[in-house]
VMD Tcl script that draws the C-alpha trace (Angstrom):
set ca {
  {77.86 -114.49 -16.16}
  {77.58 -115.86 -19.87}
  {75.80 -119.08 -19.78}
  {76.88 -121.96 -22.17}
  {73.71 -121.34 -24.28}
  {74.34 -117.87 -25.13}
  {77.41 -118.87 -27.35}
  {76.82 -121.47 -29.73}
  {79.79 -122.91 -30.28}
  {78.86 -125.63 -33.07}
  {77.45 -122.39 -35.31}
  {81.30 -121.32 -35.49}
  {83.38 -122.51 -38.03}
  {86.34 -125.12 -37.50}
  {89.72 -123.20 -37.14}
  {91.79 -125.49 -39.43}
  {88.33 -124.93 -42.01}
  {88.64 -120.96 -41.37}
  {92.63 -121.16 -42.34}
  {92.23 -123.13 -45.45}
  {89.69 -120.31 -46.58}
  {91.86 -117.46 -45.10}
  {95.34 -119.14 -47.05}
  {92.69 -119.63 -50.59}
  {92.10 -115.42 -50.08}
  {96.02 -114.87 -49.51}
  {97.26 -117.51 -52.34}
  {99.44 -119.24 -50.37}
  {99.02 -122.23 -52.10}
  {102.15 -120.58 -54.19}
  {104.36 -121.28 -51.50}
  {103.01 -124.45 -49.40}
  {105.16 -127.64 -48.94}
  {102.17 -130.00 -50.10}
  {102.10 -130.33 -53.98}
  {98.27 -130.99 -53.89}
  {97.95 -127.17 -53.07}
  {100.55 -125.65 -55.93}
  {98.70 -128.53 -58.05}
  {95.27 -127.68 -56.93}
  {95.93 -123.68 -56.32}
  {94.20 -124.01 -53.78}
  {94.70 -124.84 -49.79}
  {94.10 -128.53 -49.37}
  {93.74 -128.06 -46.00}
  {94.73 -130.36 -42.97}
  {96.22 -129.42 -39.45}
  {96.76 -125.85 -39.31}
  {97.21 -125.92 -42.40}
  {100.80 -126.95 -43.16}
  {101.32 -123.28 -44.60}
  {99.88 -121.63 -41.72}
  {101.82 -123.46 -39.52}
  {105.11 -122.76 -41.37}
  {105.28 -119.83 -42.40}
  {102.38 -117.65 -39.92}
  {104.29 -114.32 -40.88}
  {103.25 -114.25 -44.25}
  {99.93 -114.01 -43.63}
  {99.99 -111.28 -41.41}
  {102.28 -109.73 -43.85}
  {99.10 -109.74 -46.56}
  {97.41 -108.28 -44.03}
  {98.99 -105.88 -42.79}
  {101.20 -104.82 -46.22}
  {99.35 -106.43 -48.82}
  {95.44 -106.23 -48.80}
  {94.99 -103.80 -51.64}
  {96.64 -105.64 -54.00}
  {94.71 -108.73 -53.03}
  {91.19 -107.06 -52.90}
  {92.75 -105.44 -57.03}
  {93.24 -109.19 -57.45}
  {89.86 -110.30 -56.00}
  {88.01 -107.55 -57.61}
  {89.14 -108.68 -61.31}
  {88.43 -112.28 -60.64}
  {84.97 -111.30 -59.67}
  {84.76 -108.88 -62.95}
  {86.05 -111.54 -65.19}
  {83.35 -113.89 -63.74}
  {80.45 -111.48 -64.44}
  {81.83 -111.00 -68.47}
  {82.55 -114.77 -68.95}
  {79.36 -116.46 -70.84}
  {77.23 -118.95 -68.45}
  {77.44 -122.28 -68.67}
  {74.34 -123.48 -67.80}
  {72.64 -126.03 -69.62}
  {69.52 -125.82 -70.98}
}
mol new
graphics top color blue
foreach p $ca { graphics top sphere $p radius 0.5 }
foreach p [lrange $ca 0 end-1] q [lrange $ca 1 end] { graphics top cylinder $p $q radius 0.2 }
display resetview
């Protein structure tokens, strides 16, 4: 038997936390009913979140159908990143 100690459960992240991060990688913030996300483009989170909840089979659409072209998209926004002069201060 697995006691309670062996899984801790507080080092997990929060499921709502975990879909606002999953909906950020998929861009759903394209097609959510709150306008903070389109505004924001990005998930704004909340219960669920409210794009999770409404529309679940687009997201295992993008994964199942669509991964390559968001790992293409991912990959340039990381490439773009590295060429783009740092801001730092000095």
């Amino acid at each position: 038997m697995i006691d309670d100690d062996d899984i801790p459960l507080f080092d997990m992240p929060d499921f709502d936390d975990t879909m606002r991060r999953l909906s950020d990688l998929f861009r759903t913030h394209r097609i959510c009913r709150q306008r903070a996300c389109c505004r924001n483009e990005s998930c704004q989170g909340g219960f669920g979140p409210p794009c999770y909840l409404q529309q679940r089979h687009l997201f295992a659409d993008a994964i199942l159908y669509e991964l390559d072209e968001y790992r293409a998209f991912w990959r340039d926004q990381r490439r773009r990143a590295r060429l783009a002069p740092s801001r730092t201060r000095c």
